[in-house]
N, C-alpha and C positions, 0 to 999 in steps of 0.2 A: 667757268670762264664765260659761257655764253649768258650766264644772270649778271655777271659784271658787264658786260657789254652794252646789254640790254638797257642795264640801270644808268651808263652812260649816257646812250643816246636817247634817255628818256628825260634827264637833266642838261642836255644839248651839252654834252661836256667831250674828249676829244681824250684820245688814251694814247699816249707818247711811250715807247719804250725805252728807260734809262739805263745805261752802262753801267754792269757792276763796279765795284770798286771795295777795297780791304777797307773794313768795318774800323781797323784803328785808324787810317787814315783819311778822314773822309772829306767831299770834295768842295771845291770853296762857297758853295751857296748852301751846303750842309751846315757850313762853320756859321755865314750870316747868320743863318735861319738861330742859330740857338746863342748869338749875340743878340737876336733883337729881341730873344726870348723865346725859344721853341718850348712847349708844354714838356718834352720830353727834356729839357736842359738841366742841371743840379738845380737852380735856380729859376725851374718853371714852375707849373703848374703842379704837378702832381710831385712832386719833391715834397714827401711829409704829410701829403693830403688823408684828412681822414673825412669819407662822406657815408651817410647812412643807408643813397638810395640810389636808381640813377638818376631820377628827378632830381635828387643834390646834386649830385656830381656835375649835373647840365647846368646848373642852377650854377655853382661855383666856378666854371668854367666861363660860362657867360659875362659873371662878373671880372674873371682877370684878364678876361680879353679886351673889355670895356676900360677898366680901371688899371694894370699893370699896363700888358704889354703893349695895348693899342695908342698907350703913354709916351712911350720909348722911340726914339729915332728912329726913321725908316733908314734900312740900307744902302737902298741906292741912293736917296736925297736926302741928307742928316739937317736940310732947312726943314725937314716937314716930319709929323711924327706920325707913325702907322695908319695912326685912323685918318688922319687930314688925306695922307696918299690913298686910301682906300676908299675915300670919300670922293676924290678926285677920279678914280679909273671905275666908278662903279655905274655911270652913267655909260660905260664902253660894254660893258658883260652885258651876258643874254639874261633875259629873265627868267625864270624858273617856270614850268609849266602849268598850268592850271591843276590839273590833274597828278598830286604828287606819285611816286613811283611805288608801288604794292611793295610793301618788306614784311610781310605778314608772314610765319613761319605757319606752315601750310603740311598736316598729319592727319593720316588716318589712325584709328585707336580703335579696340574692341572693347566693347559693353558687359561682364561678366555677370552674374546673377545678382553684384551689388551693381548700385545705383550709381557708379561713379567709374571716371575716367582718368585715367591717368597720364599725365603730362608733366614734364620735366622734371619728374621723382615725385611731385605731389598729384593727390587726389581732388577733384570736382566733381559737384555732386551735378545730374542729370533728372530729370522725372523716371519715375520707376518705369513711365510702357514704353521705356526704349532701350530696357536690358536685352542680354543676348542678343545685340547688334553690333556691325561698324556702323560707327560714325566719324565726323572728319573734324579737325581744330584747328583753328586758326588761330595764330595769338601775335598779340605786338607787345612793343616792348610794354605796354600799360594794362592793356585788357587778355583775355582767355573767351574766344567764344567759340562753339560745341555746334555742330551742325548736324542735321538729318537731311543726307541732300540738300538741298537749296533753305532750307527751312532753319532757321535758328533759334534753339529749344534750350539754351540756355548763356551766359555772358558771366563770369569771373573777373576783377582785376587776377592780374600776372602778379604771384610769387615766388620768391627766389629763394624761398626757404629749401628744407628737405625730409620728405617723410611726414608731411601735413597734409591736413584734409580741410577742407573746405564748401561749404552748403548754400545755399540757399532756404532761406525759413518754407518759401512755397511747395518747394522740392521734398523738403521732411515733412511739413502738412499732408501732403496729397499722399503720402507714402504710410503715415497714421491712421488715415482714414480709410486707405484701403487694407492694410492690416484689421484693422477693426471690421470692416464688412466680410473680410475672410473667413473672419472667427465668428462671426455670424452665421453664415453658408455653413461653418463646418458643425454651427449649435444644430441647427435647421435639418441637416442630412443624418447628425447620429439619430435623431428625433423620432425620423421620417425610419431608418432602420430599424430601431427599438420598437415604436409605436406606429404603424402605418395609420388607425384611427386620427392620428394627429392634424393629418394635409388636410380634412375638411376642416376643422377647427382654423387652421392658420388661413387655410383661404378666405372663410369667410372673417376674420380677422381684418383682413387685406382689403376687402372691399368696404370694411369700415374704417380704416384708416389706419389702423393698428400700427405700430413699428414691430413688422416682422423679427426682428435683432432681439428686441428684448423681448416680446414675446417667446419667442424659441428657448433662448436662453433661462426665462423663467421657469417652463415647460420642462426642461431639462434638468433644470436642481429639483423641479417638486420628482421628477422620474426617480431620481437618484435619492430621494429620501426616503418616498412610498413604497417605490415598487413597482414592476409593467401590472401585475395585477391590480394593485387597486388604484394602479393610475388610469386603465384603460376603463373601467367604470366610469370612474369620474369624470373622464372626458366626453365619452357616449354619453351623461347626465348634461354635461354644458352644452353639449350641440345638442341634445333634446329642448332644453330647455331656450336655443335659439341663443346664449349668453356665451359669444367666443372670446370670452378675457382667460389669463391666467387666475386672474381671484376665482370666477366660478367654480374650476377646478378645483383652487384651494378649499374654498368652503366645500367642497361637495365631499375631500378627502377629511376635511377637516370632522364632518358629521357622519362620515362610516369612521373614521378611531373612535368620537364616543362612542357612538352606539357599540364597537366591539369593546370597549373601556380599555383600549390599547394606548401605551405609553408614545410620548410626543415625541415622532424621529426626530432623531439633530444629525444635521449634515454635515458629513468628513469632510473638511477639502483636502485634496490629495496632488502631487505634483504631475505633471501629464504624466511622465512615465508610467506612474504608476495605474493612470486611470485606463492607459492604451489596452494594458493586460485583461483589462474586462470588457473587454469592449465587446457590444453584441454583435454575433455571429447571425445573418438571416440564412436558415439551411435551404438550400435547394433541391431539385427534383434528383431524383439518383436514375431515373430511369435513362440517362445516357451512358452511365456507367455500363447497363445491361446490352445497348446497342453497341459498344465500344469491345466487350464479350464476346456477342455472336460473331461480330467481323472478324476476330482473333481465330475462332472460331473454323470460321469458311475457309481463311486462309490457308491452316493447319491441312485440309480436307482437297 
């Protein structure tokens, strides 16, 4: 009651309370009202109407108020017809405020590990670095926009579907590309586990300009075909040689198979799953196990 008030006095409008009265009988400015054509009459507006959107719907409203009923006699003066009376007392009304009245349907929402929020049964998408948060929504009846405190980090039209999803092409961009750098970090770190020799090689890589990404990733299939053994040669051979590429490697591994006249690996590719199971283990020091012992130990004593 207090947003209705509010939206009153913010339209200078004036809130009259009317006497009830039995809904089959109803009272003589009711009856005018749907002789001169009330929307709600068998013979108004929406009697039969079919519209797509509410932009139609406004849209065909507009026009029966112009062209039907704004047509038809006015009630109290049957010389004059709706619009001619409405045009006559319209210079009497206040005028509307500058500043129209906020009807913005105003939500918080939480952010789950997808990228998208959800509002009025569908989804919109968000930029990925603002998962696992609330953020707040604003929506009219045309647009949907997505806030971060004060900051507005994304804009939707409003659908009235249900059970759809909705994006932004920048939103799925930025979200491809950081999947892709992911899978890079993750090439780069089994690398660095299997082959510690590796980090000088990529650094100085780095300082020549190298793309870290496919380097690693290169680095990683010759691992997986050669071997840690004669990949770790072969890399001590390119950073002796000052030559931080993956081809160096290749060639270096390329010229220990002939020389051992060993047959040419061909690379399995395999589904993550299955490569998880292999995945190198770097063993560490056990000597806490043995201080973990004596304290067992002391306690006993």
């Amino acid at each position: 009651m207090s947003s209705f008030a509010s939206t009153l006095n913010c339209c200078h409008s004036v809130r009259i309370t009317a006497s009830s009265h039995d809904p089959w009988h109803p009272p003589a400015a009711t009856r005018r009202a749907c002789r001169a054509g009330h929307p709600l009459h068998p013979g108004g507006l929406f009697a039969g109407r079919q519209f797509d959107s509410l932009e139609d719907l406004n849209t065909q409203a507009r026009l029966w108020c112009e062209q039907v009923a704004g047509q038809r006699r006015c009630p109290e003066d049957t010389t004059l017809t709706v619009t001619q009376a409405w045009m006559q007392e319209r210079s009497h009304l206040l005028t509307l405020p500058e500043n129209p009245y906020n009807t913005e349907e105003v939500l918080a929402v939480h952010v789950g590990k997808t990228p998208y929020v959800r509002f009025d049964l569908n989804d919109y998408s968000v930029p990925h670095t603002h998962v696992q948060r609330t953020l707040s929504v604003r929506a009219s009846a045309a647009e949907v926009r997505i806030l971060d405190d004060q900051a507005v980090i994304a804009t939707h039209p409003r659908h009235y579907g249900r059970g759809q999803q909705f994006e932004q092409a920048a939103h799925v961009a930025d979200l491809i590309r950081h999947k892709r750098a992911a899978r890079h970090h993750r090439a780069s770190d089994q690398l660095l586990k299997a082959l510690p020799e590796c980090a000088t090689l990529l650094t100085r890589a780095a300082e020549r300009g190298e793309p870290l990404g496919r380097t690693a990733s290169t680095l990683m299939d010759l691992l997986q075909r050669y071997g840690i053994h004669e990949m770790r040669h072969a890399v001590q051979e390119a950073i002796a040689r000052d030559v931080p590429h993956p081809n160096a490697v290749r060639l270096a591994l390329e010229r220990a198979r002939h020389a051992q006249q060993a047959p040419l690996p061909i690379g399995v590719t395999l589904p993550e799953h299955i490569k998880q199971r292999d995945r190198i283990v770097v063993p560490h020091a056990l000597a806490g196990y043995n201080n973990l012992l004596g304290e067992s130990h002391d306690d006993q004593h």
